[in-house]
N, C-alpha and C positions, 0 to 999 in steps of 0.2 A: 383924465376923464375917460372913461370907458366907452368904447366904441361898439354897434353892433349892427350889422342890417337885419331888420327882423324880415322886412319882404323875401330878402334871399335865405333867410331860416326858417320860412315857411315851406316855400317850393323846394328847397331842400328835402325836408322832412315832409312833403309830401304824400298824401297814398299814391301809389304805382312811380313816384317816383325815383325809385332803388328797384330794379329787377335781377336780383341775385341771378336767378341764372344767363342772364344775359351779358350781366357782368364776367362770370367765370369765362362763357364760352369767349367773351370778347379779350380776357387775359390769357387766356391758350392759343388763340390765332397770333398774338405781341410777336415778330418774329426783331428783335431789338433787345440785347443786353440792357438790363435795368437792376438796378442798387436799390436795394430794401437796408436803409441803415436803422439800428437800433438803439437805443441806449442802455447799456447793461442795469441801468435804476430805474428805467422809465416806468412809471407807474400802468400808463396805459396808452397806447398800445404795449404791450409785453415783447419782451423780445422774441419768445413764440408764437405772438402774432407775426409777427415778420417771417415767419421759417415757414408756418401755415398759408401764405399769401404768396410768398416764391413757391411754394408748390405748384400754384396754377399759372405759375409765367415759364413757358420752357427755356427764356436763358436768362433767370433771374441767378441772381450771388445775395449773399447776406452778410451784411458787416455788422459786428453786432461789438459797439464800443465801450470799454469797460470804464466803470465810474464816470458815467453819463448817464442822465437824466433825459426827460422829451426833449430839449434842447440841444444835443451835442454840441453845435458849431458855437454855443454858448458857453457850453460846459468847459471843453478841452478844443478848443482852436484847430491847434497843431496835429492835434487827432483826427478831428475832420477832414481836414483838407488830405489828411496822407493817405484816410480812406478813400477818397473821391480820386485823388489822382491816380493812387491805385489802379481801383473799378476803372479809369479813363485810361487808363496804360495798355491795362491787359484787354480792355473792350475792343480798343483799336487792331491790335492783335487777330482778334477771333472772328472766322468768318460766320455766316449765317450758317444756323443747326448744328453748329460744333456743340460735341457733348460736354459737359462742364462735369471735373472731376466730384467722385461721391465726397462729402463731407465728413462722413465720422459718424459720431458719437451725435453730434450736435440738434438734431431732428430735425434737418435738413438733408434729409438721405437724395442723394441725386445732384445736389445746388453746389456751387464753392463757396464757401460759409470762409471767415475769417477774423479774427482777433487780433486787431492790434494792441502793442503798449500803449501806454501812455505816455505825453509827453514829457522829456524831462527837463 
């Protein structure tokens, strides 16, 4: 049976309740490494939503996972976790305002963007 709370999909969805620019300026203050993971199928979010949203966190990374869907941790398990402990290795590593190397190609200019395999 499907579940949903409609009270909290109302104030959700809200007028004034989403203030984009309040939002942004409050994901540029983040001073916190944060994992934007993607699914390389995902329908929606896209995985250039993801690279356009690390934009506005100064020490955001992009994992963006091939042959995964909205679900990764569903899709490919092993994949998941290698990203996350990843992100959790090198996080611990980094101090606050360490510049994170440019990405590439990947339209993530600035972020560390990364591709894992998959698992086999």
């Amino acid at each position: 049976m499907p579940q949903s709370n409609d009270e909290a999909g109302e104030v959700y969805a809200a007028p004034g309740a989403f203030d984009p620019a309040a939002t942004r300026a409050a994901l540029a203050r983040l001073d916190a490494p944060v994992l934007l993971l993607a699914g390389e199928l995902d329908g929606g979010p896209r995985p250039r939503v993801a690279a356009e949203v690390a934009r506005l966190i100064p020490r955001a990374e992009v994992a963006v996972l091939p042959a995964t869907g909205h679900f990764p941790w569903l899709d490919d398990p092993g994949l998941f976790v290698r990203a996350v402990t990843r992100f959790l290795a090198g996080s611990s590593q980094r101090p606050s305002g360490t510049a994170l190397r440019p990405a590439g190609s990947d339209g993530v200019s600035g972020r560390r963007t990364f591709r894992l395999s998959p698992c086999t």
